[in-house]
PyMOL commands that place a pseudoatom at each C-alpha (Angstrom):
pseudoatom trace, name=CA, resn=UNK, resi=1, chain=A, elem=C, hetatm=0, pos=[81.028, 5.716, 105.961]
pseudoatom trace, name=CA, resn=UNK, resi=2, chain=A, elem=C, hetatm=0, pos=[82.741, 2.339, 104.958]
pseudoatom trace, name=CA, resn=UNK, resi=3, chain=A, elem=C, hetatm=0, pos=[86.397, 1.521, 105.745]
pseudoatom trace, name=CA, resn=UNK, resi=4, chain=A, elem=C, hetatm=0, pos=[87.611, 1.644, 102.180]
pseudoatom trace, name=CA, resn=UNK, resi=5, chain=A, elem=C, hetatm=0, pos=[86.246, 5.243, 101.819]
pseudoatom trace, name=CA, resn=UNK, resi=6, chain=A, elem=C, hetatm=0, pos=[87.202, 6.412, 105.407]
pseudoatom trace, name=CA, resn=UNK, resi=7, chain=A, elem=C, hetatm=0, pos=[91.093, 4.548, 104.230]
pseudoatom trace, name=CA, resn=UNK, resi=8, chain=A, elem=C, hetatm=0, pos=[90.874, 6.634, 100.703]
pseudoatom trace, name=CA, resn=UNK, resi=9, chain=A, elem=C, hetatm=0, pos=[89.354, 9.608, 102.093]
pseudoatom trace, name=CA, resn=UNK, resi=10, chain=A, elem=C, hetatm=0, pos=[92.043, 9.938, 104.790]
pseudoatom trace, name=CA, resn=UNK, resi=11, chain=A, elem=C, hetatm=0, pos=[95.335, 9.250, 102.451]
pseudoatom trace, name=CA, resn=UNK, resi=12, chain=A, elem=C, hetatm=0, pos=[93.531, 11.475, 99.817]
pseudoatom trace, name=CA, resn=UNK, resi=13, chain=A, elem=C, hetatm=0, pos=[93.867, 14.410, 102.945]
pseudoatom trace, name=CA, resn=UNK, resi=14, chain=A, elem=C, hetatm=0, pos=[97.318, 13.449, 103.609]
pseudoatom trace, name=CA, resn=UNK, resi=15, chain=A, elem=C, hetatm=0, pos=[98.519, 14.094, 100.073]
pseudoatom trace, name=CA, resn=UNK, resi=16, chain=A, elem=C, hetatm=0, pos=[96.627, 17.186, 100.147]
pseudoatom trace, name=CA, resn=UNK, resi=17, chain=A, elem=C, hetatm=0, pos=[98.852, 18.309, 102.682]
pseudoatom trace, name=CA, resn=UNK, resi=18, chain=A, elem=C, hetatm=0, pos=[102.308, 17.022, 101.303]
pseudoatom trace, name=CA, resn=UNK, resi=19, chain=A, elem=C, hetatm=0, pos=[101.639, 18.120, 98.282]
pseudoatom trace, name=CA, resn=UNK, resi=20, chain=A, elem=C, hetatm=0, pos=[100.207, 21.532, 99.391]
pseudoatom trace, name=CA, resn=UNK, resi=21, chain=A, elem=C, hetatm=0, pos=[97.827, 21.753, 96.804]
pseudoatom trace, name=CA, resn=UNK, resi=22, chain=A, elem=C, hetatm=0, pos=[94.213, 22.009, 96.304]
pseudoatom trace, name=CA, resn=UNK, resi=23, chain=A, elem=C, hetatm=0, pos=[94.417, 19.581, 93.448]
pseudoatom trace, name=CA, resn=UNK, resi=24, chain=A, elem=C, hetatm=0, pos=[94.275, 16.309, 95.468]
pseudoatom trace, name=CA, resn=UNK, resi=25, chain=A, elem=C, hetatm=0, pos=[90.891, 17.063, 97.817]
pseudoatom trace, name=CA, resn=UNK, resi=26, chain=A, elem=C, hetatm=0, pos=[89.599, 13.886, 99.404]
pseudoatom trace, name=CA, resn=UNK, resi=27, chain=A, elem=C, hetatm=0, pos=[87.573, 11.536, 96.934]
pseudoatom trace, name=CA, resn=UNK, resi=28, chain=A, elem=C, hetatm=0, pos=[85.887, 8.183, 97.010]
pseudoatom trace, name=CA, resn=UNK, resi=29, chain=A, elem=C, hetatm=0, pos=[87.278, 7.230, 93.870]
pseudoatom trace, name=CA, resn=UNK, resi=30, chain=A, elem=C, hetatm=0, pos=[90.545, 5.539, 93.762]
pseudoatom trace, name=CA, resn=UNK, resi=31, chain=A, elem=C, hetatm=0, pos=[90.969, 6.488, 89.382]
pseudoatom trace, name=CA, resn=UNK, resi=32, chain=A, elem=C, hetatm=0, pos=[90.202, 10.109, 90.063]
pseudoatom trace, name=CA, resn=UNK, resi=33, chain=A, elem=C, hetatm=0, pos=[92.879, 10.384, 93.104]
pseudoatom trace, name=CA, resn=UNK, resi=34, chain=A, elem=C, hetatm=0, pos=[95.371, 8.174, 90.585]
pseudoatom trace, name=CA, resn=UNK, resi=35, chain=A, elem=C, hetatm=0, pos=[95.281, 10.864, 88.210]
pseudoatom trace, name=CA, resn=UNK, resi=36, chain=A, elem=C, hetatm=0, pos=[95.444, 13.870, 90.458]
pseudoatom trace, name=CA, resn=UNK, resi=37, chain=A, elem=C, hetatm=0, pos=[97.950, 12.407, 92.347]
pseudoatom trace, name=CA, resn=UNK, resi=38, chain=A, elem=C, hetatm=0, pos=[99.783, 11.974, 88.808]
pseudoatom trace, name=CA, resn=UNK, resi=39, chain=A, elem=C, hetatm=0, pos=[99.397, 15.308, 87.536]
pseudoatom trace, name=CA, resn=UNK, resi=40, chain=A, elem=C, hetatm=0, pos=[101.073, 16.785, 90.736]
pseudoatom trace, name=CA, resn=UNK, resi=41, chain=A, elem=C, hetatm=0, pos=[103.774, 14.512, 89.979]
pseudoatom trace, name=CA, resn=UNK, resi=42, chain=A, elem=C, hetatm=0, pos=[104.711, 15.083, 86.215]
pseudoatom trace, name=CA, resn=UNK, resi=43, chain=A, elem=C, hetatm=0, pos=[104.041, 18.741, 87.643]
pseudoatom trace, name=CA, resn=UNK, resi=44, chain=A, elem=C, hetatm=0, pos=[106.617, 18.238, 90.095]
pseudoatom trace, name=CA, resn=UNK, resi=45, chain=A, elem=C, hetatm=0, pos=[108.734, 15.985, 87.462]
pseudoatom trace, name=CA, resn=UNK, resi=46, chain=A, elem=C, hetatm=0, pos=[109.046, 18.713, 85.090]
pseudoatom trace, name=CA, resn=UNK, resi=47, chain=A, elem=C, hetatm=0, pos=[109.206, 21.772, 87.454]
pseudoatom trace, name=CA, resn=UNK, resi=48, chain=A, elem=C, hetatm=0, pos=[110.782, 20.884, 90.908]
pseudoatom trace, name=CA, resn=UNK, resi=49, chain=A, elem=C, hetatm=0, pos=[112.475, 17.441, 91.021]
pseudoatom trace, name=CA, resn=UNK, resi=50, chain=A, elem=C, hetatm=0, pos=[114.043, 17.984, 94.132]
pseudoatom trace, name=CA, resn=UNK, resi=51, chain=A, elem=C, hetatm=0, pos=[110.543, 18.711, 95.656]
pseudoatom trace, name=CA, resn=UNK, resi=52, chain=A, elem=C, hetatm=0, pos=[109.448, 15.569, 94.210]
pseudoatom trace, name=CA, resn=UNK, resi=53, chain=A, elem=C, hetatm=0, pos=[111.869, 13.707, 96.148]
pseudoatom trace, name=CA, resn=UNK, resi=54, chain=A, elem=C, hetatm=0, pos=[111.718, 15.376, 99.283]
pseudoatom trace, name=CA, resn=UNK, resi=55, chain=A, elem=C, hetatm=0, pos=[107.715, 14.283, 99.137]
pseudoatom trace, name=CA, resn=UNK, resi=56, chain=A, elem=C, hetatm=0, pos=[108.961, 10.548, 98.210]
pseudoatom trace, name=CA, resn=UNK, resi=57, chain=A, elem=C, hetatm=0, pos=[111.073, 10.713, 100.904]
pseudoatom trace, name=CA, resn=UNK, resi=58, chain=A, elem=C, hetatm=0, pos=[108.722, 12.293, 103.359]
pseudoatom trace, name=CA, resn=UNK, resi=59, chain=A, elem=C, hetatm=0, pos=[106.190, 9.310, 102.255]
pseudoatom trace, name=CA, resn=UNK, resi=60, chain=A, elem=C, hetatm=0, pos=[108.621, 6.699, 102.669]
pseudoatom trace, name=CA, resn=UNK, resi=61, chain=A, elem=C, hetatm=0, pos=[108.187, 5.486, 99.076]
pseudoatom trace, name=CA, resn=UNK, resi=62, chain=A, elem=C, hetatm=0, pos=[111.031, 2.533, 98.365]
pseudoatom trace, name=CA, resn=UNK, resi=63, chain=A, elem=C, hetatm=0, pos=[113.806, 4.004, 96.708]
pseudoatom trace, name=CA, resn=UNK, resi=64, chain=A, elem=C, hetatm=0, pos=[114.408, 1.096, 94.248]
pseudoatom trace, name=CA, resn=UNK, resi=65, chain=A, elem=C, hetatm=0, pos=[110.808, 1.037, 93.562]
pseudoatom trace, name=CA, resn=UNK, resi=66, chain=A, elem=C, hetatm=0, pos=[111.558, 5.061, 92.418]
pseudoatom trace, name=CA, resn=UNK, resi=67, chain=A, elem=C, hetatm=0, pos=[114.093, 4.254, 90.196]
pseudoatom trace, name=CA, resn=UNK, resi=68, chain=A, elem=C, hetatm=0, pos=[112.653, 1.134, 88.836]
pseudoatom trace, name=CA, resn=UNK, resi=69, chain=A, elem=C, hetatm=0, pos=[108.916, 3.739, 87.816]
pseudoatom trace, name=CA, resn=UNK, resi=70, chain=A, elem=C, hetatm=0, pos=[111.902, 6.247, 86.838]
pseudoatom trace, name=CA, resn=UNK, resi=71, chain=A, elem=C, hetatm=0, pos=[113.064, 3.731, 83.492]
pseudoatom trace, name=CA, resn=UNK, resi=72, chain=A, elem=C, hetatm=0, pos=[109.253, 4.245, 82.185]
pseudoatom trace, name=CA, resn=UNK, resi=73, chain=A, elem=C, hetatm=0, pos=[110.158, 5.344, 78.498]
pseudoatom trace, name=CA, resn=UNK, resi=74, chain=A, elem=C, hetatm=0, pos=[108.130, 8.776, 79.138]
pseudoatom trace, name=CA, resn=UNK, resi=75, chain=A, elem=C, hetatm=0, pos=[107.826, 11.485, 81.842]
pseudoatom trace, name=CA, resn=UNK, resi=76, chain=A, elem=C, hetatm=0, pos=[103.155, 10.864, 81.926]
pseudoatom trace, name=CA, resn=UNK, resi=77, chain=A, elem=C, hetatm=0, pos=[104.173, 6.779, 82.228]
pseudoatom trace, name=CA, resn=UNK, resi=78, chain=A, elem=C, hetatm=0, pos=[107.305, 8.029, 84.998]
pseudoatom trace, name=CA, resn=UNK, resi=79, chain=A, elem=C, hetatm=0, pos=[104.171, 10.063, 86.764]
pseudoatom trace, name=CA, resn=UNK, resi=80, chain=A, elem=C, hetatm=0, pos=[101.703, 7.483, 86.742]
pseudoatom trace, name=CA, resn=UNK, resi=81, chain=A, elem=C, hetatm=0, pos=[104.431, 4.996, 88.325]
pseudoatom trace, name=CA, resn=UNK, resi=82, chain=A, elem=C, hetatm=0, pos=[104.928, 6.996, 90.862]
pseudoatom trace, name=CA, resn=UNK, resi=83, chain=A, elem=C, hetatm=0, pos=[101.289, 8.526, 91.590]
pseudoatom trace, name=CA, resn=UNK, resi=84, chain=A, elem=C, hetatm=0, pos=[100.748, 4.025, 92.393]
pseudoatom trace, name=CA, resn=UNK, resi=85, chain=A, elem=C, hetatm=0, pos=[103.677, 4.010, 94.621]
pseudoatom trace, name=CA, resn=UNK, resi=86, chain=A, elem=C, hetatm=0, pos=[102.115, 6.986, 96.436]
pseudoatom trace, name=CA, resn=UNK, resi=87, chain=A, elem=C, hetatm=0, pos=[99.294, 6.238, 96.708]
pseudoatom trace, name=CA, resn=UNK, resi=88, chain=A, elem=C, hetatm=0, pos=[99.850, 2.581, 98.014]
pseudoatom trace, name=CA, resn=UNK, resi=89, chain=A, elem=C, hetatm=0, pos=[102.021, 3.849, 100.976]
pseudoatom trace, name=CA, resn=UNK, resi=90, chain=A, elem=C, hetatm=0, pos=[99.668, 6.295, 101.910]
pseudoatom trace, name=CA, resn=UNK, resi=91, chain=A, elem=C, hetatm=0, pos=[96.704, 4.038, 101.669]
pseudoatom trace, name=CA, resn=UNK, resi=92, chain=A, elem=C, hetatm=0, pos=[99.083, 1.696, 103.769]
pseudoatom trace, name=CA, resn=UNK, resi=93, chain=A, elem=C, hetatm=0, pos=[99.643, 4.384, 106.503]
pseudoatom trace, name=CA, resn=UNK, resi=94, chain=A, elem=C, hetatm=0, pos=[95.669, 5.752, 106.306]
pseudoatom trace, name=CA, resn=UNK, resi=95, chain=A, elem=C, hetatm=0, pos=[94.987, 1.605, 106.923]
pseudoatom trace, name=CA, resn=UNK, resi=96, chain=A, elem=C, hetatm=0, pos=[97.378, 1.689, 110.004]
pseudoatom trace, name=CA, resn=UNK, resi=97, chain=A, elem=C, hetatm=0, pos=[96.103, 5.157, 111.818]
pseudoatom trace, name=CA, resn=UNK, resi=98, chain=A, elem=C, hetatm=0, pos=[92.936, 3.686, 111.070]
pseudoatom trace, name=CA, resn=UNK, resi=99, chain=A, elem=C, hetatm=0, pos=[93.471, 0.425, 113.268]
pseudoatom trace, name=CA, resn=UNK, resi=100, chain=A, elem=C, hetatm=0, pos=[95.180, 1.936, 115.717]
pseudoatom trace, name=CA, resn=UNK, resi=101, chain=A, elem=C, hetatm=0, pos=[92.803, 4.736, 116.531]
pseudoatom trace, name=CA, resn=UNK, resi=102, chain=A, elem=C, hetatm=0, pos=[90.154, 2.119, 116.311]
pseudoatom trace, name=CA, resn=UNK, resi=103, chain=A, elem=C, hetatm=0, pos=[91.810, 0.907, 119.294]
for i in range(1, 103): cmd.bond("trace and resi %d" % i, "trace and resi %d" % (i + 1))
show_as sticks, trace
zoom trace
């Protein structure tokens, strides 16, 4: 398997996890985990905030980059903010288990 999938498939497993849901099963294809990984957050958005950011917190997502994808003028633009944000710190931390277990 290539790095970028082995990167993608192993954040994709991680949000599986943190989100505890089904939903978000590993995938090759960065669109299709964008817009799982958004619908479990407008989900969460409209349901369980303070869920939401336990998971942001647990992820180690910026704050100010939360509140800055927070002033999107609606909650589906607010979601797909934050699905990015997720997704870019977990593709950060796949990337970094990845080196060092290469080691």
């Amino acid at each position: 398997m290539e790095y970028a999938a082995v990167i993608l498939s192993g954040a994709a497993q991680q949000l599986q996890k943190l989100f505890q849901t089904d939903e978000l099963q590993p995938t090759h294809n960065l669109q299709e985990l964008q817009q799982r990984v958004a619908k479990a957050v407008l989900y969460l958005l409209q349901t369980d905030l303070s869920r939401l950011l336990n998971i942001l917190y647990r992820i180690d997502v910026e704050e100010q980059q939360v509140k800055q994808a927070m002033l999107a003028p609606s909650e589906p633009e607010v979601a797909e903010r934050i699905a990015r944000l997720i997704i870019k710190r977990e593709l950060q931390k796949a990337q970094t288990r990845f080196i060092y277990r290469a080691n």
